[in-house]
C-alpha positions in Angstrom: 19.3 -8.0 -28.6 17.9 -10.0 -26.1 18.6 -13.0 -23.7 18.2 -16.5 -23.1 14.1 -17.4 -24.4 12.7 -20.7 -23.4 9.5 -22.4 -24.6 7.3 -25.0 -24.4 3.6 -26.3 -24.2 1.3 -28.0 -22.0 -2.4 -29.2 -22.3 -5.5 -28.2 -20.5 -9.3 -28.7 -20.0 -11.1 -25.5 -20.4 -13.9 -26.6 -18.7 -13.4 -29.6 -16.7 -17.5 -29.8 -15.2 -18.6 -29.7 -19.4 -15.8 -32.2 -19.6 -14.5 -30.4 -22.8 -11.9 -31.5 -25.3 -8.0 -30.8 -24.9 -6.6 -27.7 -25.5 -3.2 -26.7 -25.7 -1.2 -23.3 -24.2 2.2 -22.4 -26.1 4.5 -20.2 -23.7 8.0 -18.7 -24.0 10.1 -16.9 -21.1 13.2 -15.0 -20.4 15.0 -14.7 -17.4 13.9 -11.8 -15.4 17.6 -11.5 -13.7 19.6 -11.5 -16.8 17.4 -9.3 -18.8 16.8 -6.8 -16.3 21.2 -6.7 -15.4 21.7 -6.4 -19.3 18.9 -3.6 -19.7 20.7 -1.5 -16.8 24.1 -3.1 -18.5 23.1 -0.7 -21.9 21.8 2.5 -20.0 25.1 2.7 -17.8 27.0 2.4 -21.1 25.0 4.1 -23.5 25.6 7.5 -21.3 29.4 8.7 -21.2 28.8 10.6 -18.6 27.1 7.8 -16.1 28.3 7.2 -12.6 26.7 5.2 -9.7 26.7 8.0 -7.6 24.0 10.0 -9.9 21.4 7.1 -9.4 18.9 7.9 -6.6 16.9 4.4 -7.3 15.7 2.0 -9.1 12.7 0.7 -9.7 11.1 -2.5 -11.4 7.9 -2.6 -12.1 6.5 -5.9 -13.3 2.9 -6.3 -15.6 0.6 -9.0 -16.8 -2.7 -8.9 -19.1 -4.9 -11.1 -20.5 -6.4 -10.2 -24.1 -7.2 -11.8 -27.4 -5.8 -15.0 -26.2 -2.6 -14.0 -24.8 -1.3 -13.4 -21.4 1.4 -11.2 -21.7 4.0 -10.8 -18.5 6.2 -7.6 -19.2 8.6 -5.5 -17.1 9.4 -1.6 -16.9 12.9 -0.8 -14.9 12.6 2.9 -14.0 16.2 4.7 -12.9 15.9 8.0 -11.2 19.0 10.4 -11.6 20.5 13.3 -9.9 23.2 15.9 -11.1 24.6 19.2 -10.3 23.4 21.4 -12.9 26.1 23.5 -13.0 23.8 26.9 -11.1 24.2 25.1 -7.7 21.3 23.6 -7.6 20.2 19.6 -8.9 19.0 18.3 -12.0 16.7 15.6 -12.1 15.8 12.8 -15.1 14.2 9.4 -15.5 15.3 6.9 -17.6 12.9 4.2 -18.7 13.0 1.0 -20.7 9.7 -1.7 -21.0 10.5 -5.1 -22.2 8.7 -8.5 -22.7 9.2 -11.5 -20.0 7.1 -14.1 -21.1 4.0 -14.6 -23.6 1.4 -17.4 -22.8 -1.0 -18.4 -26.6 -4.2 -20.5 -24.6 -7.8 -19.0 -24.5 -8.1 -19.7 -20.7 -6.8 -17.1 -18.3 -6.4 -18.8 -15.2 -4.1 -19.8 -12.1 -3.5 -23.3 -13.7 -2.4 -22.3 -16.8 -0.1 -19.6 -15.7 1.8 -22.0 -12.9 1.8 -25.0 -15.5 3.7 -22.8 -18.0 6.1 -19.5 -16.9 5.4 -18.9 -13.3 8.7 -21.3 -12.3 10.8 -19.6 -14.6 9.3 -15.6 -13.7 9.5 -16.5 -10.4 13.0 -18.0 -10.1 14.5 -14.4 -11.7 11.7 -11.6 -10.1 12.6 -13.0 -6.5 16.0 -13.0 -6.9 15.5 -9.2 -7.7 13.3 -8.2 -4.8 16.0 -9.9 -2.4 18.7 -8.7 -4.3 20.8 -5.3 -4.9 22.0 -4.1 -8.1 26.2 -4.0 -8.2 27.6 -1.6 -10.6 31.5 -2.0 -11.3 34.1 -1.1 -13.8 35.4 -4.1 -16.2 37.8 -4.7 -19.3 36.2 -4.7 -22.2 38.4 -5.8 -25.0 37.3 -6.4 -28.5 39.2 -7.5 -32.1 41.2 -4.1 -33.8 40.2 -2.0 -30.8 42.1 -0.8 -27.8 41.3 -2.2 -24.1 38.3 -0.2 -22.5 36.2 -0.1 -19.4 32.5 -0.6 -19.5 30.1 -0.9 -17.1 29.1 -3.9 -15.6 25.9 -4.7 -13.6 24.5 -7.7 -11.9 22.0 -8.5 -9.1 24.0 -9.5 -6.0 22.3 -11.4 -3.2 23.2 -11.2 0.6 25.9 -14.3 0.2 27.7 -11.3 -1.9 30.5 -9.9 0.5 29.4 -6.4 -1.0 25.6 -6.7 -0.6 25.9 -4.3 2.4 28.5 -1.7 1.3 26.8 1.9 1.7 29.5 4.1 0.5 31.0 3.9 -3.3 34.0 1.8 -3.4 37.3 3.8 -4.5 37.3 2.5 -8.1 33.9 3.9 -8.6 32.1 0.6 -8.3 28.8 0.7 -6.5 26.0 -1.3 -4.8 22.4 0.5 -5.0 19.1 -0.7 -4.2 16.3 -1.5 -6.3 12.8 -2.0 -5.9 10.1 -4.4 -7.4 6.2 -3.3 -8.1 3.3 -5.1 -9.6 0.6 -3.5 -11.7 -2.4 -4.7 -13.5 -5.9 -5.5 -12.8 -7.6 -6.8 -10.0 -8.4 -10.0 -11.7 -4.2 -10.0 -12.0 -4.0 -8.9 -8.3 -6.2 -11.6 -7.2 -4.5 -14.4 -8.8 -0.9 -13.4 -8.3 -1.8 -13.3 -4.5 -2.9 -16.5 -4.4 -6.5 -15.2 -4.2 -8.0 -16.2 -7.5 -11.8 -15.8 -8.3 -12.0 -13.3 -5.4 -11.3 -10.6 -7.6 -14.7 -8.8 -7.4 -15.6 -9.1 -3.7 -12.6 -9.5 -1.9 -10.2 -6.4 -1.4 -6.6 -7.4 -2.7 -5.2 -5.5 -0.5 -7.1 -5.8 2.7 -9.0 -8.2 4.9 -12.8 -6.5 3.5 -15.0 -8.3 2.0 -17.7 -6.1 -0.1 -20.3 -5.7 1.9 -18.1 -4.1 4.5 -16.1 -1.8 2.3 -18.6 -1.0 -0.4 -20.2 2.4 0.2 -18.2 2.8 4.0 -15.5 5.5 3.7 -14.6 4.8 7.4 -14.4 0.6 6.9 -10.9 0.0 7.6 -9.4 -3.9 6.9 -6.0 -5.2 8.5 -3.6 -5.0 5.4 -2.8 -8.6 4.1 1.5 -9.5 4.4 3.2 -11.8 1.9 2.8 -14.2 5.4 -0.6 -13.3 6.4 -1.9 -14.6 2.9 0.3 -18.2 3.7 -1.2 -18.3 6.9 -4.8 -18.1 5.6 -4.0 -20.0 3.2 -2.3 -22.6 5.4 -5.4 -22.2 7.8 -8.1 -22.7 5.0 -6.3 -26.3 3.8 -5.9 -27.3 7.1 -9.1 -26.7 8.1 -11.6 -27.1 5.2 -12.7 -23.6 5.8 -15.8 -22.5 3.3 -17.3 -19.3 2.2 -16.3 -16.2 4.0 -14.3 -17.9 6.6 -11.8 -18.2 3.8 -11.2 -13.8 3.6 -10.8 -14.4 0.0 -7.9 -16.4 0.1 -7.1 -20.1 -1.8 -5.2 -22.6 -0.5 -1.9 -21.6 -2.2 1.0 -18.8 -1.4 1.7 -15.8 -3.5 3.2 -16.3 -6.5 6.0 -14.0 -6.1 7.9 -12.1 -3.3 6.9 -8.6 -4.3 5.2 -7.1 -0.9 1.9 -6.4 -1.1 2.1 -2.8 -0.2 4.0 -3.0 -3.5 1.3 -4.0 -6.1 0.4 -0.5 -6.9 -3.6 0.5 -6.8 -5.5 0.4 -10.4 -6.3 3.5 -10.8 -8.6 2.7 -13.8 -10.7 0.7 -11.9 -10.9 3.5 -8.9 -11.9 6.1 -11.5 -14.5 3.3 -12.8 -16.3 3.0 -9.6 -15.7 6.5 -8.8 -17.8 7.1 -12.6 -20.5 4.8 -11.2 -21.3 6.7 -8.2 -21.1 10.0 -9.9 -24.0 8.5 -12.4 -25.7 6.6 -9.7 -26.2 10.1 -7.6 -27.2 11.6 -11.3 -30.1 9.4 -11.5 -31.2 9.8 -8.6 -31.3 13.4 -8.7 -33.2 13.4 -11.6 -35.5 10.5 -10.8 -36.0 12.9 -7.7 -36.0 16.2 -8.9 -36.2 16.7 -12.1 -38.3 14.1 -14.0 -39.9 13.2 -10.3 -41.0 9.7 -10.5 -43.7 7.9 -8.7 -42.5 6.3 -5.0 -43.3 2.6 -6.1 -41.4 2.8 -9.4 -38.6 4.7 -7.2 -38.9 1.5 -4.5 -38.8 -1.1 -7.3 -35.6 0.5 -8.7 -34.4 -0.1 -5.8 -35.1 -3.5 -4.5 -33.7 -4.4 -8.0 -30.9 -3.6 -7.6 -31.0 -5.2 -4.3 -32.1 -8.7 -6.3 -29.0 -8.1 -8.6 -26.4 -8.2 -6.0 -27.8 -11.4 -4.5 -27.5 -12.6 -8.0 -24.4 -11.8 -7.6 -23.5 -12.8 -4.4 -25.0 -16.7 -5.2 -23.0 -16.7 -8.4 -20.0 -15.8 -7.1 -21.1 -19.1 -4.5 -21.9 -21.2 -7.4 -18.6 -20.4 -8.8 -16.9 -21.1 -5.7 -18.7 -24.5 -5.6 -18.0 -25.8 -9.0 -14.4 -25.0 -8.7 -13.2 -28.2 -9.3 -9.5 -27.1 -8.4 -9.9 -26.1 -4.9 -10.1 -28.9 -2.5 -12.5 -27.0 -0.1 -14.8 -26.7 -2.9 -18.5 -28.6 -3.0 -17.9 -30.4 -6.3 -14.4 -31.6 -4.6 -16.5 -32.9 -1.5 -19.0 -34.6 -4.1 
């Protein structure tokens, strides 16, 4: 059973400077509100036993991904409970349900694509949550050949609700609880749900660092970036035609949604990648060192190397910048 799905299309150059043909991106969505009220909706009344007053929180954590030509925008609700278990002590469980939010069929995975098709409609719903409180209350529920019943109802209040600030249950069991909204994916994801797109891969997502201050520096520590930090810079940058590093990594556009930064939980794939790097970077150099001892100059070319490789990089990630045809700061924008 599922909600509302809506759908539609719209066409795209994949590579505007090759001036390439016309492609097209197919899209559906659902309503992040409604599906995320009814998913609650069918824990509360799949459990005879529920009450309000065992939830401790809840938690939705929202997902995107790129792969085999499909972005894919999914959401997780997690509900933490807590019971008496009958010894005088408290029994704790986790309830969890994943379900699909939106699908996007186009071969390029980019900022335009993704705001052209289901950002308005993701958006609309996810912010609604993150402002929002989750109201659980008793209703009739009366079906054909069947006696009246009471079912739980739950729906996303907002602070117009005169019951978005209750703290205590009500005396007919009804209840208003918090929830809370996380992001997690991949710093590519990070990047361009931030409003930071293309910056993935020098630029911290969550701080002000650029690379060659928090590469290799345990001690390097960036100001944290705010939901109104990023529309500063990103106000600042439009405003004032700001190139290059002047720009901290930020575009001229606003975060996509109102999840907090602080919320968009830390990849821990990519940690344990880099963390796997160094591990066979010091292994290599041990041996090149110690074991199969290698002559100074071939040690000293090795080296500069991979000194040469990371300007490469650096001037791509330039070029890139540069050709970007979308950013109005860009060099092919001036031209």
């Amino acid at each position: 059973d599922v909600g509302a799905i809506k759908s539609g299309s719209h066409e795209f150059v994949k590579n505007k400077s090759k001036g390439t043909r016309t492609e097209k991106a197919v899209y559906w969505t659902m309503d992040p509100k409604a599906e995320c009220e009814r998913n609650i909706d069918d824990f509360a009344n799949s459990n005879g036993n529920f009450h309000p007053n065992q939830v401790k929180f809840i938690q939705t954590i929202y997902a995107g991904d790129h792969g085999q030509g499909k972005h894919r925008f999914a959401c997780k609700n997690v509900i933490h409970l807590e019971s008496p278990d009958g010894k005088g002590g408290v029994k704790r469980d986790k309830q969890t349900v994943i379900y699909p939010l939106a699908d996007i069929k186009a071969s390029k995975d980019t900022c335009e694509v993704f705001k052209a098709t289901i950002h308005e409609d993701l958006a609309e719903g996810i912010n609604q949550i993150v402002h929002g409180k989750v109201l659980f209350e008793l209703v009739d529920e009366e079906e054909e050949d069947r006696p009246k019943s009471k079912r739980w109802k739950c729906t996303v209040i907002d602070k117009n609700h005169d019951r978005f600030n209750d703290e205590v249950p009500a005396s007919d069991g009804s209840a208003v609880l918090d929830i809370t909204p996380y992001m997690v994916g991949d710093l590519k994801f990070y990047s361009q749900m931030l409003g930071k797109e293309g910056f993935d891969s020098w630029w911290c997502y969550h701080c002000n660092l650029g690379l060659s201050e928090w590469q290799g520096f345990p001690g390097s520590e960036g100001t944290p970036w705010t939901l109104e930090s990023l529309k500063i810079q990103a106000d600042k940058n439009k405003r004032d035609k700001l190139t290059g590093s002047n720009r901290m990594g930020v575009r001229e556009e606003y975060p996509y949604f109102d999840i907090p930064v602080e919320n968009y939980i830390f990849p821990i794939l990519h940690t344990l990648i880099g963390v796997g790097n160094n591990i066979l970077t010091y292994l290599t150099n041990y041996a090149d060192n110690h074991v199969q001892i290698l002559p100074t100059r071939q040690i000293t070319l090795k080296e500069e190397i991979k000194k040469l490789d990371k300007e490469i990089l650096d001037n791509q990630i330039s070029r890139n910048f540069f050709d970007d045809t979308s950013s109005s700061s860009s060099g092919a924008s001036a031209i």
